[in-house]
PDB file of N, H, CA, C and O in Angstrom:
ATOM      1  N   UNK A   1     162.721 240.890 -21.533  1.00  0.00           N
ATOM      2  CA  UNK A   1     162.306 239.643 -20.943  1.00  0.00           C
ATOM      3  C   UNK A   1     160.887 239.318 -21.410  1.00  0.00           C
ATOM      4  O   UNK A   1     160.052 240.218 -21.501  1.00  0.00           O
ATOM      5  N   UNK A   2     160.569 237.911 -21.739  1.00  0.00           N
ATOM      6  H   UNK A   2     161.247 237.180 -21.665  1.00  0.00           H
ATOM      7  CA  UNK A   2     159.564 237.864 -22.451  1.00  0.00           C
ATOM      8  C   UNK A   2     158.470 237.305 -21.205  1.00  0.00           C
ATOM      9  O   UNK A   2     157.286 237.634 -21.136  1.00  0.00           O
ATOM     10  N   UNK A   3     159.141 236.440 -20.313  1.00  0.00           N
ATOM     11  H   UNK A   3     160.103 236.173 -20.368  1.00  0.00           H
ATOM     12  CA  UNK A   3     157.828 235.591 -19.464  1.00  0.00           C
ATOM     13  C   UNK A   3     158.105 236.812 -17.826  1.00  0.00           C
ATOM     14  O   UNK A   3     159.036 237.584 -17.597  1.00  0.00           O
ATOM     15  N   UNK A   4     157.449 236.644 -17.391  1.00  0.00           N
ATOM     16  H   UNK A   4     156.693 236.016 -17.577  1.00  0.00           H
ATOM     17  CA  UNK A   4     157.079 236.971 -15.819  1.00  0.00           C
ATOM     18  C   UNK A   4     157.084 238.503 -16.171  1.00  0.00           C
ATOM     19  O   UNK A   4     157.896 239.275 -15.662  1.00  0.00           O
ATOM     20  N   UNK A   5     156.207 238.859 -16.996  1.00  0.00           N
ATOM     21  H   UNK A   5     155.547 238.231 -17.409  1.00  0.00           H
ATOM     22  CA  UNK A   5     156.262 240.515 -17.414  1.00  0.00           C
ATOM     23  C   UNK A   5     155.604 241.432 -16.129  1.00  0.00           C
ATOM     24  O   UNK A   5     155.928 242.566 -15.774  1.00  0.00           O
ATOM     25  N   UNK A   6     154.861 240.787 -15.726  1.00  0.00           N
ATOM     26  H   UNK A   6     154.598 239.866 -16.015  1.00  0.00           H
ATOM     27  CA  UNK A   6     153.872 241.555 -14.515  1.00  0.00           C
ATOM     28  C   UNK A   6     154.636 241.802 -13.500  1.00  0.00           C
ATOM     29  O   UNK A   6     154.515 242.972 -13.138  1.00  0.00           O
ATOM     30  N   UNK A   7     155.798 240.849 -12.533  1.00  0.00           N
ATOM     31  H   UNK A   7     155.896 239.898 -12.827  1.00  0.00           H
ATOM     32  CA  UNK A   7     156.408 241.248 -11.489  1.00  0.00           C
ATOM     33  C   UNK A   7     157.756 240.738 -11.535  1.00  0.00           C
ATOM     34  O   UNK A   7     158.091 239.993 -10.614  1.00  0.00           O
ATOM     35  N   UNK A   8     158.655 241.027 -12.515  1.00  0.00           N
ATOM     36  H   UNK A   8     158.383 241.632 -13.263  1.00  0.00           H
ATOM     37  CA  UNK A   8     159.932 240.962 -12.954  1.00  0.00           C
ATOM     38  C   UNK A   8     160.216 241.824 -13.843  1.00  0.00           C
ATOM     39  O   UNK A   8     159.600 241.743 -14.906  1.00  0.00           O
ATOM     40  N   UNK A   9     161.145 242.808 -13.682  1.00  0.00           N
ATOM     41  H   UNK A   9     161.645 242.874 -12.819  1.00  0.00           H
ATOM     42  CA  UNK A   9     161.792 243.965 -14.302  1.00  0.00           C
ATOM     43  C   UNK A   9     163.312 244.198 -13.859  1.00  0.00           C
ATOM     44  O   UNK A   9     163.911 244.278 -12.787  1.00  0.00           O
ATOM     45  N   UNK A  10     163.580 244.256 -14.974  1.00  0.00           N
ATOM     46  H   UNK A  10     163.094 244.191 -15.845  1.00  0.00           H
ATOM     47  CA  UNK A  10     165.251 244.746 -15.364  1.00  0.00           C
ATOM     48  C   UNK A  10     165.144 246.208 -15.965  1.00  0.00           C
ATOM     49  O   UNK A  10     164.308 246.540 -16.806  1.00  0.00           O
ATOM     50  N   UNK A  11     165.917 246.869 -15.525  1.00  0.00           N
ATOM     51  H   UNK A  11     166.596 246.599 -14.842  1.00  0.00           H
ATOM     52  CA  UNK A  11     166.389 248.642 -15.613  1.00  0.00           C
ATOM     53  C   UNK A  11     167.547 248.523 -15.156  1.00  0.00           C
ATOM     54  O   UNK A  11     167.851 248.353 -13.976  1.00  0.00           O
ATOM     55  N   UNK A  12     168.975 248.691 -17.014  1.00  0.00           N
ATOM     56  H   UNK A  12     168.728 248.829 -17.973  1.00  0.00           H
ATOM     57  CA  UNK A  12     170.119 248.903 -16.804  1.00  0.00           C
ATOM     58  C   UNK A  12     170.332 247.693 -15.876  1.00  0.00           C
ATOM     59  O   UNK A  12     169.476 246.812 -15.944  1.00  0.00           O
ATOM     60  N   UNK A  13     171.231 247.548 -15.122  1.00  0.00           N
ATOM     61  H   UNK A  13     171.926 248.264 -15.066  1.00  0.00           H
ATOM     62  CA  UNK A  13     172.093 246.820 -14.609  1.00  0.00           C
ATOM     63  C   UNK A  13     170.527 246.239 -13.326  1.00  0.00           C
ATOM     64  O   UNK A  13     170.511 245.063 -12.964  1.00  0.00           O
ATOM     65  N   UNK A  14     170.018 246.684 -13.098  1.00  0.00           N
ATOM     66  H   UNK A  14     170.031 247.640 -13.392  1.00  0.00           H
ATOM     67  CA  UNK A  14     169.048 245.964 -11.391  1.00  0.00           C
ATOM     68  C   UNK A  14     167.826 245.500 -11.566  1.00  0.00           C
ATOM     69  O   UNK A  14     166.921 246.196 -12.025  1.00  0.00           O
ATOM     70  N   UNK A  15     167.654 243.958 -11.124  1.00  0.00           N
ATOM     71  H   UNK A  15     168.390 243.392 -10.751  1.00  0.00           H
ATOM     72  CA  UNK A  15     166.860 242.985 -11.258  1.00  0.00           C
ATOM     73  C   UNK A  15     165.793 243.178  -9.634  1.00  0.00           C
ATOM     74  O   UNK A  15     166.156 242.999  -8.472  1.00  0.00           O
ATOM     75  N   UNK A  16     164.589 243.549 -10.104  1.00  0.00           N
ATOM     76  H   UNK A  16     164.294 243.695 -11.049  1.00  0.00           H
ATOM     77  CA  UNK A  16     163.586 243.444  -9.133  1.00  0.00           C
ATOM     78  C   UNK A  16     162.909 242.574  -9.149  1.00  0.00           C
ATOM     79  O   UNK A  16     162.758 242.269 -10.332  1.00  0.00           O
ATOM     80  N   UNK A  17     162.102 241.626  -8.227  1.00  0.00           N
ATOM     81  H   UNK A  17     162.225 241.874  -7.266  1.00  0.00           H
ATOM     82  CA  UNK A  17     160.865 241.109  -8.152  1.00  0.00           C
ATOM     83  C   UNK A  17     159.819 241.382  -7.182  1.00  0.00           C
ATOM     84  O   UNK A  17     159.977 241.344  -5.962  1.00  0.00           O
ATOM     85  N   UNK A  18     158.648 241.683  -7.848  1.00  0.00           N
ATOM     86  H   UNK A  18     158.520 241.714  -8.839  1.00  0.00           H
ATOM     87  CA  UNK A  18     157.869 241.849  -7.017  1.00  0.00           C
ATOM     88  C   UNK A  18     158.498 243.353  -6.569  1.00  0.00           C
ATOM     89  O   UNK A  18     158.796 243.423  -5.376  1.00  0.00           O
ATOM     90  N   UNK A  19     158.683 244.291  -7.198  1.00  0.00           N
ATOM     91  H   UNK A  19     158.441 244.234  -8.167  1.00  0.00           H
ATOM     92  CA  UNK A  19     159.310 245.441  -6.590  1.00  0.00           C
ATOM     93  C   UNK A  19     160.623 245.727  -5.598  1.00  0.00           C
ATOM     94  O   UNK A  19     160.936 246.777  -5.037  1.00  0.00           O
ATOM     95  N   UNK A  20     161.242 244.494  -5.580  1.00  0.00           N
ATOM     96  H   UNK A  20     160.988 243.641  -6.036  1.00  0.00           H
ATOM     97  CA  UNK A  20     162.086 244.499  -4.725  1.00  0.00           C
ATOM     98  C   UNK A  20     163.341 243.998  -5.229  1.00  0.00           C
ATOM     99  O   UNK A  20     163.466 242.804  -5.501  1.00  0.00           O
ATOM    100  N   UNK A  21     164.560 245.075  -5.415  1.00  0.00           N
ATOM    101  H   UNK A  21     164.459 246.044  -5.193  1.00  0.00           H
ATOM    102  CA  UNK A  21     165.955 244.918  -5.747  1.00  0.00           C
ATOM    103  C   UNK A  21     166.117 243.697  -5.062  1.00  0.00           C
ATOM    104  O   UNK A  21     166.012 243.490  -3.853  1.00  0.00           O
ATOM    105  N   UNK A  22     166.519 242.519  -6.431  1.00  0.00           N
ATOM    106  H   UNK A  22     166.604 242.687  -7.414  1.00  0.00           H
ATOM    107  CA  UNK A  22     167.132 241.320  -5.599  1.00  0.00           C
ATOM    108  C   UNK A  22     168.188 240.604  -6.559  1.00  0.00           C
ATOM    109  O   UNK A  22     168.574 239.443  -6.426  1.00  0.00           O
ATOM    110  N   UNK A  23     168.549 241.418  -7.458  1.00  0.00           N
ATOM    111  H   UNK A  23     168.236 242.362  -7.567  1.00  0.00           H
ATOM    112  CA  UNK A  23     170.047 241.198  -8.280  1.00  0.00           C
ATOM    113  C   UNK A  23     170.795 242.204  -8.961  1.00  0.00           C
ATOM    114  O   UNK A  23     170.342 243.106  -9.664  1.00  0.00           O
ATOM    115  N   UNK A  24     171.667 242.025  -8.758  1.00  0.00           N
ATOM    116  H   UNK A  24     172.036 241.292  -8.187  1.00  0.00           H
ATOM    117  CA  UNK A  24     172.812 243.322 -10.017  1.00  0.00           C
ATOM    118  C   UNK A  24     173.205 242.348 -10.912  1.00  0.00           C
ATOM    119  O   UNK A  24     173.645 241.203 -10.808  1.00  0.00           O
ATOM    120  N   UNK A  25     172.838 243.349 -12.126  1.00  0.00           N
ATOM    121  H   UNK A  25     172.480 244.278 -12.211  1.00  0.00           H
ATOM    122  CA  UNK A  25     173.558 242.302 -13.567  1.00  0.00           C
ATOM    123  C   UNK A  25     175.237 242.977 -13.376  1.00  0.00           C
ATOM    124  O   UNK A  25     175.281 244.204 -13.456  1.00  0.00           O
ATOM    125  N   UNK A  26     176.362 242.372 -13.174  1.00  0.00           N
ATOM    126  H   UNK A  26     176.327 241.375 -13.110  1.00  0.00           H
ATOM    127  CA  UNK A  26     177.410 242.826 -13.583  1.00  0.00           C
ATOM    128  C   UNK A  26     178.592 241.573 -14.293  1.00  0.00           C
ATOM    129  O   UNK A  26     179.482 240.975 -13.690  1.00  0.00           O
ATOM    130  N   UNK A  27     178.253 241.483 -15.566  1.00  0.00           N
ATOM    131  H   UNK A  27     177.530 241.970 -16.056  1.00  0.00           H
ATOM    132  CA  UNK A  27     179.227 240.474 -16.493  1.00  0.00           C
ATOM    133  C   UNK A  27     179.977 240.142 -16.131  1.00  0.00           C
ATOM    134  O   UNK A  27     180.810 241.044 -16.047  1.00  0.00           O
ATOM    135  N   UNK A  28     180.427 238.990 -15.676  1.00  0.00           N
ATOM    136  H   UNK A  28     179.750 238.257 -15.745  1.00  0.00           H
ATOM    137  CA  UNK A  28     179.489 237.629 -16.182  1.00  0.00           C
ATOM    138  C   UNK A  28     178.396 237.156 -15.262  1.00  0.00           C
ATOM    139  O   UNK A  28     177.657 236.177 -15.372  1.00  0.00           O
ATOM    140  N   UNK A  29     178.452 237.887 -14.527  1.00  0.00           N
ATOM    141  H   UNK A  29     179.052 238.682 -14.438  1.00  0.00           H
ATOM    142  CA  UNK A  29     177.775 237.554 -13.392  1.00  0.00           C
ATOM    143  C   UNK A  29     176.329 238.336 -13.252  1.00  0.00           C
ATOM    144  O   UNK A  29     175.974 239.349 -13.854  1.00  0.00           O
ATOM    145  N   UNK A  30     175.581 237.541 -12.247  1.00  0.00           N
ATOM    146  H   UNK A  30     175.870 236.718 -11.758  1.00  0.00           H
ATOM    147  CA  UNK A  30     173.855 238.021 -12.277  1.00  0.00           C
ATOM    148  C   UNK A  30     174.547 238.011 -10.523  1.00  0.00           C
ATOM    149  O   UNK A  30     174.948 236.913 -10.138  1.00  0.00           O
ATOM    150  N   UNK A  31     174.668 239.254  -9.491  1.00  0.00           N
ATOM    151  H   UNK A  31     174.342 240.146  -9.804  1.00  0.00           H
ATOM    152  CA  UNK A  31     174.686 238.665  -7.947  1.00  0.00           C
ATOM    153  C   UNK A  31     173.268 238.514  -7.608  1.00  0.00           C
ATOM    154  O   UNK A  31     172.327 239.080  -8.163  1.00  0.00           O
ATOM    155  N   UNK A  32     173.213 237.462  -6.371  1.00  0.00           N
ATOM    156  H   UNK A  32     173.978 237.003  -5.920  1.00  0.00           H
ATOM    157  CA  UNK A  32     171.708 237.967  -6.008  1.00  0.00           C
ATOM    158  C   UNK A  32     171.869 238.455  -4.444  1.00  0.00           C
ATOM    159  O   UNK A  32     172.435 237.961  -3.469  1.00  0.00           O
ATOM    160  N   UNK A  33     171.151 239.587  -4.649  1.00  0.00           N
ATOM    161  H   UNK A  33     170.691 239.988  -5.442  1.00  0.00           H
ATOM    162  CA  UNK A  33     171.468 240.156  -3.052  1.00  0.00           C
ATOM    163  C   UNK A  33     170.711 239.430  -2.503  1.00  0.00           C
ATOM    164  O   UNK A  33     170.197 238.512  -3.142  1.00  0.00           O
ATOM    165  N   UNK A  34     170.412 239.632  -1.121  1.00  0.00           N
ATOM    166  H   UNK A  34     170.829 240.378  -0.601  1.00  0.00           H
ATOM    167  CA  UNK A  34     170.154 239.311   0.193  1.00  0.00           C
ATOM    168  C   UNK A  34     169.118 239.676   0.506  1.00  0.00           C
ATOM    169  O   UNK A  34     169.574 240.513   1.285  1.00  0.00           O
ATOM    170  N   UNK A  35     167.486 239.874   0.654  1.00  0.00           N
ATOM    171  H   UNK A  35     167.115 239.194   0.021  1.00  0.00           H
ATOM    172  CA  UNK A  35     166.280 240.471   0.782  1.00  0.00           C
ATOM    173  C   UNK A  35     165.431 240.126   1.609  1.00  0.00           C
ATOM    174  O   UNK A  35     165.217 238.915   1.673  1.00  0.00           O
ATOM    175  N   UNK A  36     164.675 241.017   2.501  1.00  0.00           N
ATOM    176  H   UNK A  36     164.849 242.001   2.449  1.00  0.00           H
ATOM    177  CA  UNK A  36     163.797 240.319   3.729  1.00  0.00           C
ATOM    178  C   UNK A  36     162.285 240.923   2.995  1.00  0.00           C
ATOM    179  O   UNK A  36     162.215 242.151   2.960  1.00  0.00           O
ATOM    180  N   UNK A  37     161.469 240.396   2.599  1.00  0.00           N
ATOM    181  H   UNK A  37     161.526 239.398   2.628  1.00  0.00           H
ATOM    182  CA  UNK A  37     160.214 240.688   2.930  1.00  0.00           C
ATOM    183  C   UNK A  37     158.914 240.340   3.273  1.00  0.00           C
ATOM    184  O   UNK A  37     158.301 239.698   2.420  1.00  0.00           O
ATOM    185  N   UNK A  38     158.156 240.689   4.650  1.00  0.00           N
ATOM    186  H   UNK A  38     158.655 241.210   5.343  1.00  0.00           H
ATOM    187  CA  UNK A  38     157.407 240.420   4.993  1.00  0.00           C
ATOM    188  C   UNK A  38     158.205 239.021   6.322  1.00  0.00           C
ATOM    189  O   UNK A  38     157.889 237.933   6.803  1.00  0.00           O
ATOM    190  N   UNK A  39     159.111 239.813   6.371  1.00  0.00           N
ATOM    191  H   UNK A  39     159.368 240.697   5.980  1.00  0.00           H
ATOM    192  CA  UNK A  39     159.706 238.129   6.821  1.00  0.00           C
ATOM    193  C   UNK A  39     160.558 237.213   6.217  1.00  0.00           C
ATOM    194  O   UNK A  39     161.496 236.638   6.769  1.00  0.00           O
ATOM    195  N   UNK A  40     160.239 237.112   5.197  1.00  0.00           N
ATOM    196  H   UNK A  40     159.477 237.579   4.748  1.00  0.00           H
ATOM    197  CA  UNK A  40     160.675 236.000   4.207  1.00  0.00           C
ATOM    198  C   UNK A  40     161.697 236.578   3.414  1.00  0.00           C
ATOM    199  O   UNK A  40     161.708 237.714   2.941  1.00  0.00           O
ATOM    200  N   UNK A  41     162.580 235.661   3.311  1.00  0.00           N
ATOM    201  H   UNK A  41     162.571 234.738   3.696  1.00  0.00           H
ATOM    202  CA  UNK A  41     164.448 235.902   2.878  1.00  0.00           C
ATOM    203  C   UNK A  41     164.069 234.941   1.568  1.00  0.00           C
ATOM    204  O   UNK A  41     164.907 235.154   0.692  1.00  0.00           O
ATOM    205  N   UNK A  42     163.138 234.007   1.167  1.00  0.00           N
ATOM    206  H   UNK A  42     162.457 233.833   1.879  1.00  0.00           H
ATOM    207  CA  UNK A  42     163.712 233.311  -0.117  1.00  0.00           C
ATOM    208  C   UNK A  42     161.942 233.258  -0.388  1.00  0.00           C
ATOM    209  O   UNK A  42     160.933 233.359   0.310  1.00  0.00           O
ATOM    210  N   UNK A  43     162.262 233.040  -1.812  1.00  0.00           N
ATOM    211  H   UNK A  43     163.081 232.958  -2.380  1.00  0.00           H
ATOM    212  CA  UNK A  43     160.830 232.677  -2.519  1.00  0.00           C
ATOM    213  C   UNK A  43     160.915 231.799  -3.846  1.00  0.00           C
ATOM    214  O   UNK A  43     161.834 231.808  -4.665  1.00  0.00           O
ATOM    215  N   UNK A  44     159.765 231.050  -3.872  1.00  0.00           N
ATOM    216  H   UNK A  44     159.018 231.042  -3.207  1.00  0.00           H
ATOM    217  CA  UNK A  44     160.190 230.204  -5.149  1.00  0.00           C
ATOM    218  C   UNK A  44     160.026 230.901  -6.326  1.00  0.00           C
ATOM    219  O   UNK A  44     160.946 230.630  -7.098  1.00  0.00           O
ATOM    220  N   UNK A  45     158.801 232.120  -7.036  1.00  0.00           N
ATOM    221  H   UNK A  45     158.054 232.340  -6.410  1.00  0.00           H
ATOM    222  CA  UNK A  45     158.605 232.846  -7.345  1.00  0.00           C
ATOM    223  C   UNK A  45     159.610 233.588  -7.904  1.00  0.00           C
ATOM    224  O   UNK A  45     159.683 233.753  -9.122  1.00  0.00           O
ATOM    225  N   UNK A  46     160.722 234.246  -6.793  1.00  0.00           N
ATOM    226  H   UNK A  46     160.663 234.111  -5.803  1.00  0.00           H
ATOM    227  CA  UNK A  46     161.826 235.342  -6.836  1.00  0.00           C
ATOM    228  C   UNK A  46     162.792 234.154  -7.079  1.00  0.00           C
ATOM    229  O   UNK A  46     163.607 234.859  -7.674  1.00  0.00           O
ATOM    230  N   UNK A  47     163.254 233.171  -7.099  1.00  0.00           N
ATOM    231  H   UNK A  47     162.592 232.598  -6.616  1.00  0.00           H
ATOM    232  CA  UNK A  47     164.157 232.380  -7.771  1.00  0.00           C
ATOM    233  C   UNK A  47     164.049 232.073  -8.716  1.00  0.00           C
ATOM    234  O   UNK A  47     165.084 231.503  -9.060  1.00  0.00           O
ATOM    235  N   UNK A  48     163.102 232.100  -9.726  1.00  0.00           N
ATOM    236  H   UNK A  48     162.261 232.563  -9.446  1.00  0.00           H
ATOM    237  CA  UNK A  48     162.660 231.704 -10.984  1.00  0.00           C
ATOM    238  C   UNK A  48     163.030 232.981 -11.901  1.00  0.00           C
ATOM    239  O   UNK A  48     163.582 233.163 -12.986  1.00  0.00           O
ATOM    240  N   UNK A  49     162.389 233.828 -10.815  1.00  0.00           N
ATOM    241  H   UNK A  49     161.940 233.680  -9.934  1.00  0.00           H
ATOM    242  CA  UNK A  49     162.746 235.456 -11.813  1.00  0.00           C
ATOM    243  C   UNK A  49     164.682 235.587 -11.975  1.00  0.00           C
ATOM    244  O   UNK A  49     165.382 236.275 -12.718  1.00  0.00           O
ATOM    245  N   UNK A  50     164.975 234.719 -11.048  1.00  0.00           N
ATOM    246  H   UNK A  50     164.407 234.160 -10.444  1.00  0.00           H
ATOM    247  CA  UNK A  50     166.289 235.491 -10.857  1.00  0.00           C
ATOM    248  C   UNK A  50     167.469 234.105 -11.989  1.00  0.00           C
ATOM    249  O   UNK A  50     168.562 234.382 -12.484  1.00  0.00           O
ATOM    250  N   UNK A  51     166.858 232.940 -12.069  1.00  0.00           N
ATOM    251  H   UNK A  51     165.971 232.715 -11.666  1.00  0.00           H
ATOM    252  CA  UNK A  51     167.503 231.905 -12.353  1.00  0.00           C
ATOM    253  C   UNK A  51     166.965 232.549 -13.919  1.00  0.00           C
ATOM    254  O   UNK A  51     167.923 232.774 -14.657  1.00  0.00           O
ATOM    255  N   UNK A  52     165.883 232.809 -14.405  1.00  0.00           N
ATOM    256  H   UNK A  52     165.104 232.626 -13.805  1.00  0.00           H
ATOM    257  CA  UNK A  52     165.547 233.207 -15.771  1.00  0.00           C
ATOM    258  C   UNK A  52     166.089 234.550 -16.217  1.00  0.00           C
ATOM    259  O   UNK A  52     166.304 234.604 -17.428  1.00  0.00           O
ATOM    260  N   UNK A  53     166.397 235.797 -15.430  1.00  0.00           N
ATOM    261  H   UNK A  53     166.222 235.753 -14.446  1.00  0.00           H
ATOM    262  CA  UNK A  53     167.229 236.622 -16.158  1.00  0.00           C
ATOM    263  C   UNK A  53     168.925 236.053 -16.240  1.00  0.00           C
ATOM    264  O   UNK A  53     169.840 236.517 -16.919  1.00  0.00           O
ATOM    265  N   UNK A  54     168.940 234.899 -15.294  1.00  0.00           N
ATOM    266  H   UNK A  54     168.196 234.522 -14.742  1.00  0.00           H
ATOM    267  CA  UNK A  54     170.392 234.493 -15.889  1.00  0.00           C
ATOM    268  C   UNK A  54     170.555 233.892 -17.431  1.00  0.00           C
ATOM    269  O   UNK A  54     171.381 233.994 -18.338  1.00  0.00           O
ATOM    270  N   UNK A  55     169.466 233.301 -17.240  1.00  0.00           N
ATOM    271  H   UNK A  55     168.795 233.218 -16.504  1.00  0.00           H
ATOM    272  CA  UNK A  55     169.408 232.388 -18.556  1.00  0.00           C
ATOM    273  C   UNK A  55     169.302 232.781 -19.710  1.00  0.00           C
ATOM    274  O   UNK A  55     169.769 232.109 -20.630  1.00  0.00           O
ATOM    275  N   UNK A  56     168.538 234.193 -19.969  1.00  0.00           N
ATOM    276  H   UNK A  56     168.159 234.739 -19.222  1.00  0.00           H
ATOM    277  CA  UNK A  56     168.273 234.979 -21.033  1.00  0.00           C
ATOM    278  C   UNK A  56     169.066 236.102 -21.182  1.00  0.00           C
ATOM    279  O   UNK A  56     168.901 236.869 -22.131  1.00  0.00           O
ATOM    280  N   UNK A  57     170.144 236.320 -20.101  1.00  0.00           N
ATOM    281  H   UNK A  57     170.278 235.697 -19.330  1.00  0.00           H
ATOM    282  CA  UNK A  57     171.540 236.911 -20.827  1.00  0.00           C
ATOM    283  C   UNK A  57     172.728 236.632 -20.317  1.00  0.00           C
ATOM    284  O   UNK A  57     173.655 237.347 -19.936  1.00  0.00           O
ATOM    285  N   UNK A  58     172.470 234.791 -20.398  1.00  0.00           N
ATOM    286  H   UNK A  58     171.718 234.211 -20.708  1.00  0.00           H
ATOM    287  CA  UNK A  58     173.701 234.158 -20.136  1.00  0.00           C
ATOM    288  C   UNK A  58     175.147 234.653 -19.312  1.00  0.00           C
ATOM    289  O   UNK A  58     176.285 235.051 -19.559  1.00  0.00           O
ATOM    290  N   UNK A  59     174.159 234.297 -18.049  1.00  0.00           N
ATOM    291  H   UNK A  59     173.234 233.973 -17.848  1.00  0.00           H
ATOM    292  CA  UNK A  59     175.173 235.060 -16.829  1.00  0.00           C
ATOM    293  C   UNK A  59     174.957 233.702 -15.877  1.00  0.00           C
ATOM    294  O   UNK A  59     174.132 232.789 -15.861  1.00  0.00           O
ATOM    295  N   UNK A  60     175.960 234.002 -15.212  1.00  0.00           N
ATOM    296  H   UNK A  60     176.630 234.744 -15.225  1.00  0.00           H
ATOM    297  CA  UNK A  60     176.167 233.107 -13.991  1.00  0.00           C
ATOM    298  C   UNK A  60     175.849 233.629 -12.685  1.00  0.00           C
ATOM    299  O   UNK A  60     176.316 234.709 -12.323  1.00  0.00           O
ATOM    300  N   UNK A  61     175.139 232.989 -11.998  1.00  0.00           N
ATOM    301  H   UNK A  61     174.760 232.111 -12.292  1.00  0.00           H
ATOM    302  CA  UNK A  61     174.387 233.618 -10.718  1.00  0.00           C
ATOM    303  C   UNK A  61     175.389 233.386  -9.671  1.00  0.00           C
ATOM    304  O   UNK A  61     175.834 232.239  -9.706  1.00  0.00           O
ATOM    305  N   UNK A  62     175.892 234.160  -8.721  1.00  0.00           N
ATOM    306  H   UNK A  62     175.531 235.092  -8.693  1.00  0.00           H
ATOM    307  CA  UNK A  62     176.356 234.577  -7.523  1.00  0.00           C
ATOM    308  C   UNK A  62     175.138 235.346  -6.484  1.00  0.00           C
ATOM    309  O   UNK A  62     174.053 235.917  -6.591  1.00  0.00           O
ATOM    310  N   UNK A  63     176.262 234.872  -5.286  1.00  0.00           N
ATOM    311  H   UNK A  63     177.144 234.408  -5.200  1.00  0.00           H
ATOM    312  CA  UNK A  63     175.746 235.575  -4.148  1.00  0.00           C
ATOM    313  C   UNK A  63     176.660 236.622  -4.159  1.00  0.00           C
ATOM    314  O   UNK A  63     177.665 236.737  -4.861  1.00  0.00           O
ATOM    315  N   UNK A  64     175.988 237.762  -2.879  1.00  0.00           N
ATOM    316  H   UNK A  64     175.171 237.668  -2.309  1.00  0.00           H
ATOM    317  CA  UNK A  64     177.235 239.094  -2.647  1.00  0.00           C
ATOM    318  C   UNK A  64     178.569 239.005  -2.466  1.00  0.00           C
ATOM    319  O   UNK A  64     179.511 239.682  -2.881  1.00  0.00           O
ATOM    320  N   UNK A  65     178.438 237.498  -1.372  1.00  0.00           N
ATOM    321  H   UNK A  65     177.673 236.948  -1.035  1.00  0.00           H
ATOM    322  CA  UNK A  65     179.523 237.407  -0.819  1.00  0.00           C
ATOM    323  C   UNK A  65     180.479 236.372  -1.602  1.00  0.00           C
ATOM    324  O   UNK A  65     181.658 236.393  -1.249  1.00  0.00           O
ATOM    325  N   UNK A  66     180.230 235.749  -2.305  1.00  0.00           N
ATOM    326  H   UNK A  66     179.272 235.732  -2.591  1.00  0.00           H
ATOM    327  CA  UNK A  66     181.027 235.141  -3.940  1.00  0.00           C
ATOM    328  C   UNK A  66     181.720 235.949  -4.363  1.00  0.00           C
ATOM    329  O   UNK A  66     182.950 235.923  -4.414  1.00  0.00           O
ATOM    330  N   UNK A  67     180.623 237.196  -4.905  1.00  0.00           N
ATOM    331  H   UNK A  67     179.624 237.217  -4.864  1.00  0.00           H
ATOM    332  CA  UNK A  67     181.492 238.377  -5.834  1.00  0.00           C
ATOM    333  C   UNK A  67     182.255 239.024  -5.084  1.00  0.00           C
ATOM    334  O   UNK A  67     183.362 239.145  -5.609  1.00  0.00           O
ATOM    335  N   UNK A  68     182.148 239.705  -3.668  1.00  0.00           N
ATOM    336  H   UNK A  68     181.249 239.606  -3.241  1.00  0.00           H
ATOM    337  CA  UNK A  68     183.116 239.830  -2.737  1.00  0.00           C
ATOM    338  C   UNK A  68     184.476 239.684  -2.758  1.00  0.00           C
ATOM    339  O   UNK A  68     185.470 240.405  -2.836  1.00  0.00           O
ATOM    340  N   UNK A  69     184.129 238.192  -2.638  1.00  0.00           N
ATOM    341  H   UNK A  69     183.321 237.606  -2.575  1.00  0.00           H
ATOM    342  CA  UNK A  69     185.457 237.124  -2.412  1.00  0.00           C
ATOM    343  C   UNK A  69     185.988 237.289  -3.886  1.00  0.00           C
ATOM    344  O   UNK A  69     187.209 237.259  -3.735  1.00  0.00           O
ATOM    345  N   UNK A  70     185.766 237.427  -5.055  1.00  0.00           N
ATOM    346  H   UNK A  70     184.774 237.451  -5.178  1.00  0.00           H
ATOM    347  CA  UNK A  70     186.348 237.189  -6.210  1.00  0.00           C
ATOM    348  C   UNK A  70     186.684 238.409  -6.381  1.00  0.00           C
ATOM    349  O   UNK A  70     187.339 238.433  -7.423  1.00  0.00           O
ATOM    350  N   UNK A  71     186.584 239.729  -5.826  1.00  0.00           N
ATOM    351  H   UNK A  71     186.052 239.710  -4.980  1.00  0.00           H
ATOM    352  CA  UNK A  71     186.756 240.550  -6.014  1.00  0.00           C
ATOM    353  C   UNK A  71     188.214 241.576  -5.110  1.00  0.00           C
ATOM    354  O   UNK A  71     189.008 242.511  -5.209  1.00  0.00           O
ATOM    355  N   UNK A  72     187.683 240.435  -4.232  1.00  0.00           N
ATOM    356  H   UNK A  72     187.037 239.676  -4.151  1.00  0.00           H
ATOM    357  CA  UNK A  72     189.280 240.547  -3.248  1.00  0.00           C
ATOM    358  C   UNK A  72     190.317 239.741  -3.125  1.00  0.00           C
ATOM    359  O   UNK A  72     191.193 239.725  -2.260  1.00  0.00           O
ATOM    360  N   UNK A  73     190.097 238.825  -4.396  1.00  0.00           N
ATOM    361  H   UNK A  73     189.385 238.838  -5.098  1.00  0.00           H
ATOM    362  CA  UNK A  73     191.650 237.761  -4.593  1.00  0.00           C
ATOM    363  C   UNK A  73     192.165 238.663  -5.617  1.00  0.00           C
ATOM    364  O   UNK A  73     193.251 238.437  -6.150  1.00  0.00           O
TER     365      UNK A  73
END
């Protein structure tokens, strides 16, 4: 990944921001889990990280409960 080098990291399959697991890469899909910190469940910051590792290995973003559901039809 070339932009948000300081607090966005990918290792193998799990997308952190800011130190905090908030996606699994699993083809075709990017999920984004579910995360509380400090309080706060969403960030504009952690959506950018998460909408840009989709984009740079052309995956489609889900929630847990998407892949869930696609996973139990």
């Amino acid at each position: 990944m070339k932009r948000y080098k300081q607090n966005l990291n990918v290792a193998g399959d799990v997308v952190t921001s800011y130190q905090t697991h908030v996606a699994t890469i699993s083809r075709p899909y990017l999920i984004k889990h579910a995360w509380n910190v400090g309080g706060m469940t969403t960030s504009p910051t952690t959506s950018k990280h998460i909408n840009y590792v989709a984009r740079e290995l052309n995956l489609t973003v889900i929630s847990e409960s998407e892949f869930n559901n696609l996973a139990n039809d």
